[in-house]
C-alpha positions as CSV (number, residue, x, y, z in Angstrom):
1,X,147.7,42.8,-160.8
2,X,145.7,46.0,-161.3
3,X,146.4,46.8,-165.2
4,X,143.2,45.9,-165.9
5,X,141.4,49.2,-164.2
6,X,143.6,51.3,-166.5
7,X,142.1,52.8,-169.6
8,X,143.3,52.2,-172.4
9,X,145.3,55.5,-173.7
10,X,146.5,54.6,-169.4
11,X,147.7,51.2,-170.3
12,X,149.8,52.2,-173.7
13,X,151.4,55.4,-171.6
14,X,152.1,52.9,-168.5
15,X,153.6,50.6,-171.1
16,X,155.8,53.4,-172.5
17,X,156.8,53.8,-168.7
18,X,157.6,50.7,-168.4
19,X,159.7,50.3,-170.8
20,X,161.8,53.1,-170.1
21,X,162.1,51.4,-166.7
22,X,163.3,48.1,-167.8
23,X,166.1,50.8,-169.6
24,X,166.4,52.7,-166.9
25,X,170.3,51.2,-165.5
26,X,171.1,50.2,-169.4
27,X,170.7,46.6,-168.5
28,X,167.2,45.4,-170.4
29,X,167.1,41.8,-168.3
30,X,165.5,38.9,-169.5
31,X,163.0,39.0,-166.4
32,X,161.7,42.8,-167.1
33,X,160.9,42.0,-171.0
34,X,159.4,38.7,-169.3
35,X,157.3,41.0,-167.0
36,X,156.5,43.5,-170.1
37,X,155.3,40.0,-171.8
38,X,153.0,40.2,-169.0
39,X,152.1,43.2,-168.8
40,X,151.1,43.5,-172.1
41,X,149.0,40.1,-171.6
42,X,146.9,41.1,-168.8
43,X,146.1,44.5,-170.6
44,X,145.7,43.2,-174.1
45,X,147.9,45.0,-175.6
46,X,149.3,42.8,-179.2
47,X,151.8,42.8,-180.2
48,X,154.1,43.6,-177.3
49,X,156.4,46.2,-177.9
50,X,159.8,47.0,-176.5
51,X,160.4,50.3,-177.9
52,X,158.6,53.5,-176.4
53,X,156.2,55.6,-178.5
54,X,156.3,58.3,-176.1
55,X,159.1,60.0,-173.7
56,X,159.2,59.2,-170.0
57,X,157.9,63.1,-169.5
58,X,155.5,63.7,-172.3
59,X,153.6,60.1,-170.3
60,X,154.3,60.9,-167.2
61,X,152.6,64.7,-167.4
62,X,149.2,62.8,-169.9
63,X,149.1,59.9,-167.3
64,X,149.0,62.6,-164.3
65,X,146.5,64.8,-166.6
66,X,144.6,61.7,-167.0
67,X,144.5,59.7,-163.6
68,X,143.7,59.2,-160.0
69,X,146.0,59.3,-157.2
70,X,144.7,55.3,-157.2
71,X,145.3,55.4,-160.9
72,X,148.7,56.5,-160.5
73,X,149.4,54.2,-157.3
74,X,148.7,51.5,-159.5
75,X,151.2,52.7,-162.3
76,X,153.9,53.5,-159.3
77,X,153.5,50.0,-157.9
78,X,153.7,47.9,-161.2
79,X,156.6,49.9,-162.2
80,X,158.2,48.9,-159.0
81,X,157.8,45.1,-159.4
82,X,158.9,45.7,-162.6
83,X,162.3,47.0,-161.7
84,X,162.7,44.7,-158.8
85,X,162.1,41.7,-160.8
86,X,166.0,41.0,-162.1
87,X,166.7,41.3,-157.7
88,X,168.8,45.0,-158.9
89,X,167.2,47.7,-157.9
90,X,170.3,49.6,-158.3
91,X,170.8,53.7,-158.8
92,X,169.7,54.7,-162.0
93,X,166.6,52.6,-160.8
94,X,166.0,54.3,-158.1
95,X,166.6,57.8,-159.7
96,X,163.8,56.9,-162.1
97,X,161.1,55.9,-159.5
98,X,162.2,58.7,-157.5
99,X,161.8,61.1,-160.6
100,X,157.9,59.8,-161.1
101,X,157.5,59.9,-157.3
102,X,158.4,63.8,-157.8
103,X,156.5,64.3,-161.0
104,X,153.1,62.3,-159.4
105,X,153.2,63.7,-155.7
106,X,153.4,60.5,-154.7
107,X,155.5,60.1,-151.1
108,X,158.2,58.2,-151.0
109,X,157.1,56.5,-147.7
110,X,154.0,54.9,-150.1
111,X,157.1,54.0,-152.3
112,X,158.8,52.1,-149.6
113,X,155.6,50.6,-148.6
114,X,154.7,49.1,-152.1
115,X,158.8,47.9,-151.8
116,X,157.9,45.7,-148.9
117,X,154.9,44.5,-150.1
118,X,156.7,43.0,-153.3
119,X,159.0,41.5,-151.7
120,X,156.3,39.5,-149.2
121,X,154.1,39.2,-151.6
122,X,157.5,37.3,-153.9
123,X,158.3,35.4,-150.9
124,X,154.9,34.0,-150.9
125,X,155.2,33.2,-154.3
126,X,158.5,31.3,-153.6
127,X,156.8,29.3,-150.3
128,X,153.5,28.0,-152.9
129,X,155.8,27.2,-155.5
130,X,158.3,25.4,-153.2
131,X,155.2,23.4,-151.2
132,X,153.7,22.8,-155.0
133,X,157.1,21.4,-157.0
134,X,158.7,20.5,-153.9
């Protein structure tokens, strides 16, 4: 939704985020490399890559060095639909977000926030595409 405000050194250290997220629970679903396709798509970033160049801390501590709080609510958010999108937002999921929560200074009450909005904002999605191919 927002990728495109990123710079690029942001994008390829959000992309190495987000890939350790789709990794996160061991369970690399079919819908998270589909939203890394994405991702990749609306940044511009070819080929698309499944493998990290950098470790979840060595991006988190450059993107911080590098970003706004809105920068970094951006990152937070898309990594958040990212790990919703297989509907199993289990532990090891929420251990990660709550590690870059920690790491960023970002509140976990903006985390639940963003939570609720994905999941209105998918509903949404469902209602169009029901009233369209229904």
């Amino acid at each position: 939704m927002y990728l495109n405000k990123l710079s690029n050194e942001q994008k390829e250290l959000f992309l190495d985020l987000s890939i350790h997220a789709a990794k996160a629970n061991n369970d690399f679903a079919e819908e998270e490399k589909s939203y890394l396709d994405q991702y990749c798509a609306e940044m511009q970033i070819s080929p698309v890559r499944y493998e990290s160049k950098n470790e979840f801390d060595h991006a988190v501590d450059k993107l911080i060095e590098i970003s706004t709080q809105s920068e970094l609510k951006i990152i937070a958010l898309e990594l958040t639909a990212l790990m919703l999108a297989d509907n199993n937002y289990d532990e090891l999921e929420q251990k990660f977000m709550s590690k870059l929560l920690s790491k960023t200074g970002l509140s976990s009450g903006k985390h639940d926030k963003m939570i609720e909005l994905l999941h209105s904002l998918s509903g949404i999605y469902g209602e169009i595409n029901d009233l369209i191919f229904n």
